[in-house]
Each structure stands twice: as structure tokens, then as C-alpha cells.
N, CA, C and O atoms as CSV, one atom per row, in Angstrom:
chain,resi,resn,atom,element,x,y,z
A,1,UNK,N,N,-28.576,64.144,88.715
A,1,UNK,CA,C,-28.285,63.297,87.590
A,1,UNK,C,C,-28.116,64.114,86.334
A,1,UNK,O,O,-28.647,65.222,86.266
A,2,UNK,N,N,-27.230,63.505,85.089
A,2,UNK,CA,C,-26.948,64.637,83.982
A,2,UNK,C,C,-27.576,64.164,83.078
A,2,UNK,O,O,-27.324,64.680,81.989
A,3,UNK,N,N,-28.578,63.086,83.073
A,3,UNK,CA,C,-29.323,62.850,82.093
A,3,UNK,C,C,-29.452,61.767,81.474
A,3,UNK,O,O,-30.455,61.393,80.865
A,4,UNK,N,N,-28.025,60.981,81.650
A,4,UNK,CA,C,-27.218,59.827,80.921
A,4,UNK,C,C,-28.295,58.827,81.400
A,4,UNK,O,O,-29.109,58.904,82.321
A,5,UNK,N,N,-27.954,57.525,80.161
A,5,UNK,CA,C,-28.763,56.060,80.915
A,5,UNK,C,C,-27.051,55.327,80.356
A,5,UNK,O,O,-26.280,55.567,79.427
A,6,UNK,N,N,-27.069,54.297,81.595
A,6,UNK,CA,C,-26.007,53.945,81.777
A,6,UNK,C,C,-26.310,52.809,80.346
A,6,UNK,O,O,-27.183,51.955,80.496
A,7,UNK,N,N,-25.557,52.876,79.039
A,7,UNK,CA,C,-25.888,51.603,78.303
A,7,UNK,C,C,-25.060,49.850,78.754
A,7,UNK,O,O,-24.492,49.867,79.845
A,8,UNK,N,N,-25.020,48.849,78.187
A,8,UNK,CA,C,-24.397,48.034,78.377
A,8,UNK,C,C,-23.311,47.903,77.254
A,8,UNK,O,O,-23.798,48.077,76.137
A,9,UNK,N,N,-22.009,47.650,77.258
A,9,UNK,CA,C,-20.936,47.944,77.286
A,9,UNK,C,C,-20.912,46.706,76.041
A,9,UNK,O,O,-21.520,45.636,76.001
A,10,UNK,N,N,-19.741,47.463,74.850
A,10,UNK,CA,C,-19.615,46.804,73.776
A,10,UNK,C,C,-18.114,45.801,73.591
A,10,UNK,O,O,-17.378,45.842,74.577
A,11,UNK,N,N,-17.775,45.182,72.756
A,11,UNK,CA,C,-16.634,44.453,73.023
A,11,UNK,C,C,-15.364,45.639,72.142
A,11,UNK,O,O,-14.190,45.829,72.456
A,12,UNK,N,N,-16.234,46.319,70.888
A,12,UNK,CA,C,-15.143,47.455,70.536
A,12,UNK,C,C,-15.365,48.937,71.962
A,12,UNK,O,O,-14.306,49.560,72.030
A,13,UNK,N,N,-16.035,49.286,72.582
A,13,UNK,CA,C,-15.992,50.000,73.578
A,13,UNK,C,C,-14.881,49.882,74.611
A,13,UNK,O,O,-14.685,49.128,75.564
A,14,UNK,N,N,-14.138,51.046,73.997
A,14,UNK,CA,C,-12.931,51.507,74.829
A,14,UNK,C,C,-13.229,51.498,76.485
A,14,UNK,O,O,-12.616,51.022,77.440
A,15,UNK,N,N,-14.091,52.026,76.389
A,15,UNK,CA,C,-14.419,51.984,78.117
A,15,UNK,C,C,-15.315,50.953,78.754
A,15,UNK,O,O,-15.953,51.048,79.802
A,16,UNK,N,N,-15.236,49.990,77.941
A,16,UNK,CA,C,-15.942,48.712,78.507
A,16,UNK,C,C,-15.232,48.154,79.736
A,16,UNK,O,O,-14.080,48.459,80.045
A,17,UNK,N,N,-16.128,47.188,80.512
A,17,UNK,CA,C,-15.398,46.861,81.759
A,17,UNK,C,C,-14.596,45.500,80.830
A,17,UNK,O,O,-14.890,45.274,79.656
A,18,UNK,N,N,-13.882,44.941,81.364
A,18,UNK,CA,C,-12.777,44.222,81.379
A,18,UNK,C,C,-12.733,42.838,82.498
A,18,UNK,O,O,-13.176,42.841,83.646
A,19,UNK,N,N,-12.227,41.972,81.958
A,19,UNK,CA,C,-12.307,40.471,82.582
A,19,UNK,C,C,-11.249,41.012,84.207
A,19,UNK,O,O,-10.071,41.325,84.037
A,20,UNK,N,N,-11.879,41.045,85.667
A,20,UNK,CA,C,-10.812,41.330,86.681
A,20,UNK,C,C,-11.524,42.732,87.225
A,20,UNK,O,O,-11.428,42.934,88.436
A,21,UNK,N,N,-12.159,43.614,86.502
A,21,UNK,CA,C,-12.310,45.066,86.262
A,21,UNK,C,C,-13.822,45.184,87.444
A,21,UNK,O,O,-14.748,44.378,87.358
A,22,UNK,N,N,-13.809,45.842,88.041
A,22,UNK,CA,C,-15.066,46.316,89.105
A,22,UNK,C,C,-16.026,46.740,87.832
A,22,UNK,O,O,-15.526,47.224,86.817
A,23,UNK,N,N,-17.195,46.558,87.942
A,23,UNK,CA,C,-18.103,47.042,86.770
A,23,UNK,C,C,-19.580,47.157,87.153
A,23,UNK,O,O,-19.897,46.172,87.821
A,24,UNK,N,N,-20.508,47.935,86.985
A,24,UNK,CA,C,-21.858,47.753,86.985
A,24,UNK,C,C,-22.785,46.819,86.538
A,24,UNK,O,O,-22.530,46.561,85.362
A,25,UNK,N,N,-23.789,46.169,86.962
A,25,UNK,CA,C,-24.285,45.656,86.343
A,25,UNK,C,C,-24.956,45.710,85.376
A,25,UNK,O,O,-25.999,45.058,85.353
A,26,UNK,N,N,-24.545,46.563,84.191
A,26,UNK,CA,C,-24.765,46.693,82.671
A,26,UNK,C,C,-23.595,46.667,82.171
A,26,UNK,O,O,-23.509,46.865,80.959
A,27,UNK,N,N,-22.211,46.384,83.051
A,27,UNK,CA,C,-21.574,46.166,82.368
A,27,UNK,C,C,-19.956,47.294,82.538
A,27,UNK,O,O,-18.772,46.963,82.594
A,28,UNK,N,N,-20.597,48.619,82.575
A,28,UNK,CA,C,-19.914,49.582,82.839
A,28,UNK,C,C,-18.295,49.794,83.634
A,28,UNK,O,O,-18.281,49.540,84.838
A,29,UNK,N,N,-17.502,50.064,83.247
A,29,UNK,CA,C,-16.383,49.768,84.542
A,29,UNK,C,C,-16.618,51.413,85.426
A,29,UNK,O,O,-16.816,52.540,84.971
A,30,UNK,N,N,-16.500,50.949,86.718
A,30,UNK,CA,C,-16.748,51.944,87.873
A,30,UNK,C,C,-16.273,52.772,87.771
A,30,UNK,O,O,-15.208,52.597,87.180
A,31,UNK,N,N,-16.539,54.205,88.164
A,31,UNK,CA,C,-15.250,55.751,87.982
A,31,UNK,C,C,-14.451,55.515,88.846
A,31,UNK,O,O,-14.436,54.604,89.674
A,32,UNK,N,N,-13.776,56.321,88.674
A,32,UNK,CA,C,-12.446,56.119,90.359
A,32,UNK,C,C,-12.946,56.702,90.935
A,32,UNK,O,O,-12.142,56.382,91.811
A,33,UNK,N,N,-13.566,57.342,91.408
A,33,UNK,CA,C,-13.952,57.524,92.506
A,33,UNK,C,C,-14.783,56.448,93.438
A,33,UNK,O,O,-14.804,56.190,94.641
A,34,UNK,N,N,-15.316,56.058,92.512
A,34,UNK,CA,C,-16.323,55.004,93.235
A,34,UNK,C,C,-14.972,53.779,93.657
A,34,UNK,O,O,-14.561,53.499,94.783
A,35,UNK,N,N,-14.630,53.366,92.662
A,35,UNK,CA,C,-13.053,52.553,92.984
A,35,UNK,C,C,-12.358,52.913,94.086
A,35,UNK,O,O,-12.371,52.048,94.962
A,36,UNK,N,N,-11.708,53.974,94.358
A,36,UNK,CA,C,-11.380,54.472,95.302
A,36,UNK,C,C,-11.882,54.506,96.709
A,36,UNK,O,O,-11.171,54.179,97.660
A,37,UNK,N,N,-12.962,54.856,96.810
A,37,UNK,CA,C,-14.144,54.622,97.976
A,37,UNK,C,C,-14.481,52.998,98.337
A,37,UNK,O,O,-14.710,52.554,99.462
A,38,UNK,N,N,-14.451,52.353,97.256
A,38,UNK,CA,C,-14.850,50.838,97.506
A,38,UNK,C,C,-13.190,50.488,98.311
A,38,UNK,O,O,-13.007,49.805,99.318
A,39,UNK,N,N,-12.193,51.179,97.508
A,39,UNK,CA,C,-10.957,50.269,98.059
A,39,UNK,C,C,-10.792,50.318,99.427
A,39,UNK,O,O,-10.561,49.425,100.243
A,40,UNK,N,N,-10.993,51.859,99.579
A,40,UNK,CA,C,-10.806,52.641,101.183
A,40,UNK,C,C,-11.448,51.540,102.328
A,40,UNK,O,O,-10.964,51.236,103.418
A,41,UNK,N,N,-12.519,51.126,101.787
A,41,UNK,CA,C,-13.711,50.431,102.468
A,41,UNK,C,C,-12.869,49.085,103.089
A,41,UNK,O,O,-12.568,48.706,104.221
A,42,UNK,N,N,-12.667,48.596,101.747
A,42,UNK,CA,C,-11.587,47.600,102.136
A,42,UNK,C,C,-10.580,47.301,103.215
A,42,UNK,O,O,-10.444,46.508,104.147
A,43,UNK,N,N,-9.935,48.308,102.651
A,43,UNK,CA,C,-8.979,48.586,103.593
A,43,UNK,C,C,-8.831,48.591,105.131
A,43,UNK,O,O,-8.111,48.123,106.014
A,44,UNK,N,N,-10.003,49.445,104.945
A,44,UNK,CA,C,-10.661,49.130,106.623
A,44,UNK,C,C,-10.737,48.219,107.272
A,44,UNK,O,O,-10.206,48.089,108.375
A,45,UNK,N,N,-11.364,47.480,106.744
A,45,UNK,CA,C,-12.428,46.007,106.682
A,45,UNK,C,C,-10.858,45.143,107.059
A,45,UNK,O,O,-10.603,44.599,108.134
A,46,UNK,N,N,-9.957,45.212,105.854
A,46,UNK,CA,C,-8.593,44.695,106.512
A,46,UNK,C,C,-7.570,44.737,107.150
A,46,UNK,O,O,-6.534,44.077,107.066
A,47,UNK,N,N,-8.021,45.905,108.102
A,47,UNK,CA,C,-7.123,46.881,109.431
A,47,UNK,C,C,-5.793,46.993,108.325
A,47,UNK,O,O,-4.780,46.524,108.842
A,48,UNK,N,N,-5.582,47.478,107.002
A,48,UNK,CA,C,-4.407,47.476,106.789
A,48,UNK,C,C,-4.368,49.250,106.630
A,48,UNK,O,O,-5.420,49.891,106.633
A,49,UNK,N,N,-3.162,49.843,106.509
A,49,UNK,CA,C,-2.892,51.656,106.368
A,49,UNK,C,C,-3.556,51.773,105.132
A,49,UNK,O,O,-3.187,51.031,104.222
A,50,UNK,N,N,-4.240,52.372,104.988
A,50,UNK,CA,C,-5.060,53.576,103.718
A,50,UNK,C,C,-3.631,54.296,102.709
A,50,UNK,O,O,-2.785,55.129,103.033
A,51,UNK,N,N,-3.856,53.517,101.360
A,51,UNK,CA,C,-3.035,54.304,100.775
A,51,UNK,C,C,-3.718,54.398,99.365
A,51,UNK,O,O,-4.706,53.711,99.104
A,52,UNK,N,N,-3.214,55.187,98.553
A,52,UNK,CA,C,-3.402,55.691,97.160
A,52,UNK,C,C,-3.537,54.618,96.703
A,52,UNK,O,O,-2.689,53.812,97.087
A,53,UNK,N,N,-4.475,54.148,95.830
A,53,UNK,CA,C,-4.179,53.093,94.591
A,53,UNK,C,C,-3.445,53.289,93.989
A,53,UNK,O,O,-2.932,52.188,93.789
A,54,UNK,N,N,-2.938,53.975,93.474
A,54,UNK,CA,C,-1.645,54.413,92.607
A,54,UNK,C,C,-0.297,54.191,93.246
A,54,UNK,O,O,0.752,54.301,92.611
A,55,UNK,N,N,-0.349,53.919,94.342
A,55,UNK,CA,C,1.130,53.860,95.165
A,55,UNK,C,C,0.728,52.275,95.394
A,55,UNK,O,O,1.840,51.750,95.457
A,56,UNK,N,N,0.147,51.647,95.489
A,56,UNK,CA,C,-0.026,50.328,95.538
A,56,UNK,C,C,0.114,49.767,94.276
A,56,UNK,O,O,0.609,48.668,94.027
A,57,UNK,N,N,-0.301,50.495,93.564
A,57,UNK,CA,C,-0.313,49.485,92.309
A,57,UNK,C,C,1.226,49.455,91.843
A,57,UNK,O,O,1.748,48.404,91.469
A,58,UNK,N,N,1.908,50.667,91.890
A,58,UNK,CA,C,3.091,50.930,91.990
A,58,UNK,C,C,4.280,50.059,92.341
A,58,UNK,O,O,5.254,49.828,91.625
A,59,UNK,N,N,4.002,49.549,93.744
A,59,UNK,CA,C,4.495,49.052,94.799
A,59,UNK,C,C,4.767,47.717,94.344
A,59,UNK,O,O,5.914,47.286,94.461
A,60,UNK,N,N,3.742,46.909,93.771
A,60,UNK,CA,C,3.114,45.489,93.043
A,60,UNK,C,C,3.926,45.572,92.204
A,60,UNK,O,O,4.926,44.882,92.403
A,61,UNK,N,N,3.901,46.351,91.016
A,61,UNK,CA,C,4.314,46.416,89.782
A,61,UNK,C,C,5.944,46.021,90.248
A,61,UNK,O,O,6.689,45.063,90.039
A,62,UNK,N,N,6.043,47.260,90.964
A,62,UNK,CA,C,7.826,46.960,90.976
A,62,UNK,C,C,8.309,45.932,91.657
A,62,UNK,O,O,9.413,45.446,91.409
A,63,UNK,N,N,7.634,45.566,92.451
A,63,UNK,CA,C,7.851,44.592,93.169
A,63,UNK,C,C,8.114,43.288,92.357
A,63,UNK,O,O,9.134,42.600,92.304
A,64,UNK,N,N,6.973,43.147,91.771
A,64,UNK,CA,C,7.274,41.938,90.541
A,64,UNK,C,C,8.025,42.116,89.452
A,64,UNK,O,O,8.409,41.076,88.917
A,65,UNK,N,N,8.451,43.445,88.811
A,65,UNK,CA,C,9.782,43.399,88.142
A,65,UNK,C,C,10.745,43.343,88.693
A,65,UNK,O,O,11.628,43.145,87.858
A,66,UNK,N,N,11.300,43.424,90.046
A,66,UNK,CA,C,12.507,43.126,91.098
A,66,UNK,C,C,12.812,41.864,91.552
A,66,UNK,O,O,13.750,41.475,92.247
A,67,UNK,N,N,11.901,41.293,91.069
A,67,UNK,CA,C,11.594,39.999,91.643
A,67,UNK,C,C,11.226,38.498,90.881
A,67,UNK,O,O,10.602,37.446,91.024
A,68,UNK,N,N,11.824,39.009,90.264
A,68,UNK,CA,C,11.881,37.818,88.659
A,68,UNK,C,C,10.689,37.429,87.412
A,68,UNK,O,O,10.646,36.676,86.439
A,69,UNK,N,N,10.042,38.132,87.883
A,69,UNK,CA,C,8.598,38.341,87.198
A,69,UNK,C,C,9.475,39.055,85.457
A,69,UNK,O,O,10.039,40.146,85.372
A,70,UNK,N,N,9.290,37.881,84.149
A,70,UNK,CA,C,9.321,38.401,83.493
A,70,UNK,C,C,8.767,39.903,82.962
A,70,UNK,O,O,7.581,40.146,82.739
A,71,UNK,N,N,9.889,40.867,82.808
A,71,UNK,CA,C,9.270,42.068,82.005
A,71,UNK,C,C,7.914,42.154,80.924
A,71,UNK,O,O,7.035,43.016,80.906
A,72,UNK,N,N,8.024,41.314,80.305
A,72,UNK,CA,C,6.701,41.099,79.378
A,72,UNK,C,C,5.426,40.787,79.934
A,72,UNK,O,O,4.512,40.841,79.111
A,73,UNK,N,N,5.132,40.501,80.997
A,73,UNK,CA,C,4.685,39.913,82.450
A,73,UNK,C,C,3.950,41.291,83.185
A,73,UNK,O,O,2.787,41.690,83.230
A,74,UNK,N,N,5.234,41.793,83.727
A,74,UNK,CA,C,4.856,42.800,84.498
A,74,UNK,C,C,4.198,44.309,83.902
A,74,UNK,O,O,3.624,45.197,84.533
A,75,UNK,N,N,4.600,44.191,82.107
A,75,UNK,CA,C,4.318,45.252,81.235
A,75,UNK,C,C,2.452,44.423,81.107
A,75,UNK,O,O,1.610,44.846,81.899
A,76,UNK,N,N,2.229,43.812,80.546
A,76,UNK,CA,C,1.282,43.230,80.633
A,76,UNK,C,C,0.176,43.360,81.936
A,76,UNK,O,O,-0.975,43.742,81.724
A,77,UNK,N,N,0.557,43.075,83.024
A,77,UNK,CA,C,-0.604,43.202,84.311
A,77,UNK,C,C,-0.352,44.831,84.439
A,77,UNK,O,O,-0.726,45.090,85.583
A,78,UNK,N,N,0.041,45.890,83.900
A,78,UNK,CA,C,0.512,46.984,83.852
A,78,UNK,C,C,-0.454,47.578,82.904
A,78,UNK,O,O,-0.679,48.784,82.799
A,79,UNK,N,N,-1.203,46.287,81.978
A,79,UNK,CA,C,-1.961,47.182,80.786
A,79,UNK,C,C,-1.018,48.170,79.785
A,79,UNK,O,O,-1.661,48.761,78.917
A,80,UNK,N,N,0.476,48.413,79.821
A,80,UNK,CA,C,0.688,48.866,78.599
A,80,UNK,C,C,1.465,48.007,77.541
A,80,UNK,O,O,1.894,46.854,77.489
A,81,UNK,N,N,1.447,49.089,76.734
A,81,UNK,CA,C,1.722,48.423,75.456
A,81,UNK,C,C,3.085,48.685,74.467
A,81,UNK,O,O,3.348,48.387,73.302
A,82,UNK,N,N,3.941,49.527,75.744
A,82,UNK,CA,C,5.237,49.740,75.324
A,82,UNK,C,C,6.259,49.190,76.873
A,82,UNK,O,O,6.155,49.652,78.009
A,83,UNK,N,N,7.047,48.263,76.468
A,83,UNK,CA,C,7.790,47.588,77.651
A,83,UNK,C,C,8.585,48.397,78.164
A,83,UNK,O,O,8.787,48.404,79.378
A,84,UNK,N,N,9.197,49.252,77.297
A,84,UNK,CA,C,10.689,50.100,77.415
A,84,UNK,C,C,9.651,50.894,78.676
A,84,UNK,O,O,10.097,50.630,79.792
A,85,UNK,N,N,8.447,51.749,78.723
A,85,UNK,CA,C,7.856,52.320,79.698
A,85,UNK,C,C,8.030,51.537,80.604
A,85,UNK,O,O,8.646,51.921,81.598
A,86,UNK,N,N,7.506,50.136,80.518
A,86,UNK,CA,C,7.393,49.509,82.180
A,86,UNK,C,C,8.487,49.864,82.584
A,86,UNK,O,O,8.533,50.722,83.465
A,87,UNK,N,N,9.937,49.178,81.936
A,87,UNK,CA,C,11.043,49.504,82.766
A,87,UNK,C,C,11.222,50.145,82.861
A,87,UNK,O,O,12.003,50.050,83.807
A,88,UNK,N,N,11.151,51.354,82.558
A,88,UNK,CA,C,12.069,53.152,83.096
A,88,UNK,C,C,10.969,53.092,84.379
A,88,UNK,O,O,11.538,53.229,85.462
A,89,UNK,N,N,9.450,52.909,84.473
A,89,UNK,CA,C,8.879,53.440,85.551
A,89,UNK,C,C,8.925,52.040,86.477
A,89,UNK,O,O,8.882,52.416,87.649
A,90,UNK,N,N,8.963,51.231,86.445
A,90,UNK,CA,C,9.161,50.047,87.405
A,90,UNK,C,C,10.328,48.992,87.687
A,90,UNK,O,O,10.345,48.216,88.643
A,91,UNK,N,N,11.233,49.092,86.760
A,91,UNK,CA,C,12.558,48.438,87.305
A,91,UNK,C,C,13.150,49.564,88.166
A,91,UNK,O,O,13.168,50.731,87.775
A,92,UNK,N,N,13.530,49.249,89.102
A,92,UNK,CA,C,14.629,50.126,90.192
A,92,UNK,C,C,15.596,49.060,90.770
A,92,UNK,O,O,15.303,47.926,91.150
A,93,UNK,N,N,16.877,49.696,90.755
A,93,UNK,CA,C,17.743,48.747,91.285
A,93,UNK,C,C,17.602,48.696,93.026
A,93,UNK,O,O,17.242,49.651,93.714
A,94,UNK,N,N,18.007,47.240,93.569
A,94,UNK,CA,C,17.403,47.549,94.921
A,94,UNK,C,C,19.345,47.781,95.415
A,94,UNK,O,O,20.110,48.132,94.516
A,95,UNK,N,N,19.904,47.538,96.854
A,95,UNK,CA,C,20.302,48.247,97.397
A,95,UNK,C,C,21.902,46.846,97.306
A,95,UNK,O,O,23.099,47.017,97.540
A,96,UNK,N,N,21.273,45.815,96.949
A,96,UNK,CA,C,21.928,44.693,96.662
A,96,UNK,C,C,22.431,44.839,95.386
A,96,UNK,O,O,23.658,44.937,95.351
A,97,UNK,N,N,22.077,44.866,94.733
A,97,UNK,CA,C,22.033,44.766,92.837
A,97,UNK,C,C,23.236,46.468,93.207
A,97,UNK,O,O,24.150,46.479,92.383
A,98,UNK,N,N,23.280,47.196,93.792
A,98,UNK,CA,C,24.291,48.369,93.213
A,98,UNK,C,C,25.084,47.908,94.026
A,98,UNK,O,O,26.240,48.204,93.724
A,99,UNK,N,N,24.981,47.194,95.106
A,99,UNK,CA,C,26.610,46.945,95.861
A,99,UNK,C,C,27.210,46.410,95.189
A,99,UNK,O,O,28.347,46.875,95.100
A,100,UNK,N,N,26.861,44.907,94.129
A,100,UNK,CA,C,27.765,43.681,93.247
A,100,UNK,C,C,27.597,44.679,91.924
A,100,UNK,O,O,28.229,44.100,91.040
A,101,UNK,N,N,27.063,45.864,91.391
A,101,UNK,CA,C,27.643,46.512,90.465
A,101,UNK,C,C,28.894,47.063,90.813
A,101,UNK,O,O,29.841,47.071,90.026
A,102,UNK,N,N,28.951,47.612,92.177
A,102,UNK,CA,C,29.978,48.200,92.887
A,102,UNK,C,C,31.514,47.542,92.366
A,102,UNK,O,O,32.530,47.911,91.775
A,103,UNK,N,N,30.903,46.244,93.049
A,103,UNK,CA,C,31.712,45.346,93.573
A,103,UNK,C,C,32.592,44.744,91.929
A,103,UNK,O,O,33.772,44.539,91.646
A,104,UNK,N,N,31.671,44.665,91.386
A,104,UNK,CA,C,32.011,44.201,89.920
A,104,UNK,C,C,33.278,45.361,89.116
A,104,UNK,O,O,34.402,45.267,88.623
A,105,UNK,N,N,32.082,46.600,89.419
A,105,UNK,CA,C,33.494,47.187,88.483
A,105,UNK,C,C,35.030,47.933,89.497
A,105,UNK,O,O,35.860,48.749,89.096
A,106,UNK,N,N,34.932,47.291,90.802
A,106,UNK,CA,C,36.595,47.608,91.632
A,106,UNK,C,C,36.885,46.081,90.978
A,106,UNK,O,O,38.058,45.937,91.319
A,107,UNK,N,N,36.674,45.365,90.550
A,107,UNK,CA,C,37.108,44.318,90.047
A,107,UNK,C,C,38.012,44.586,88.952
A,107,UNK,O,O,39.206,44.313,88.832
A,108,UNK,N,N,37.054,45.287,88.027
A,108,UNK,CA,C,37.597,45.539,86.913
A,108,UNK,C,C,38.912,46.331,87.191
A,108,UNK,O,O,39.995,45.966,86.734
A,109,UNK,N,N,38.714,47.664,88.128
A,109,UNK,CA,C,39.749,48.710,87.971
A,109,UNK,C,C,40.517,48.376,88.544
A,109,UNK,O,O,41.604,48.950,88.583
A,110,UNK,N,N,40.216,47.243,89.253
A,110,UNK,CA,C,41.917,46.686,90.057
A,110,UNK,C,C,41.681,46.950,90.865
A,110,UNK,O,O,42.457,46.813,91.811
């Protein structure tokens, strides 16, 4: 142990746990590691493949900006606070959306 006593968590405290947020009971939100280990656990528990939280959360995110989930929406369950980010890292065009771009501009060129 490094000495610390875990305090209970303030409403200006940046690192306070959060309404949704895994947290200790003082309040604390969990390290990732411990997050990580709890998810793994999960995972198990739901015979589903073991993957990164980060590639899942990923996966979600884009998924619901591909998928009609207002941008303001998906920037939001994303936790940030600049939209133009969500979209460069979570809009991707899927495989449909570039064929009728395709398709759109042989239209144009004749």
C-alpha cells in the first residue's frame, strides 16, 4: 500500500465517479485496471471473445454514428466536448454509402 486513504469523492472532483461509472464504495471511480479485469470477468461469464475496451467502445460509438444516432448524441455518450473529434474518429463511411457516392458522381460526369 502507498499510504493513501481512499477519500469520498467531491461534485467539483475531476476524478469523481460519475452517474453509469463503476466506483468504490466511497465513491471513487475504479482504475482501469481493475475495470479491465472486472470486464474480462464478464466476458467470460458471457461466453462472448475477450476484447480491449477500447475496441468495443469504439465499435459502439461508430456503430451509433453509422446508424442514425444523432452526432450530438454519439459525441455526448463519447464524453467529449468537441463534435468535429467525434466525427473524424467515429463517422466512417460503410461500403454502401461509397457505392451511391460512386454512383452519384458517374451521374454527374455522364
Amino acid at each position: 500500500m502507498n499510504g493513501t486513504v481512499d477519500q469520498p469523492s467531491t461534485p467539483d472532483d475531476p476524478f469523481s465517479a460519475r452517474p453509469g461509472r463503476p466506483s468504490s464504495p466511497l465513491g471513487r471511480p475504479w482504475k482501469t485496471d481493475k475495470l479491465r479485469r472486472e470486464a474480462y470477468k464478464l466476458m467470460a461469464l458471457a461466453g462472448v471473445r475477450k476484447v480491449r475496451l477500447y475496441d468495443a467502445r469504439h465499435a459502439c460509438l461508430s456503430w451509433m454514428a453509422n446508424n442514425g444516432v444523432p452526432d450530438t448524441v454519439v459525441s455526448a455518450w463519447a464524453g467529449h466536448s468537441d463534435l468535429s473529434f467525434t466525427k473524424r474518429v467515429y463517422v466512417h463511411p460503410d461500403p454502401q454509402s461509397l457505392s451511391a457516392g460512386s454512383e452519384k458522381l458517374g451521374e454527374l460526369l455522364g
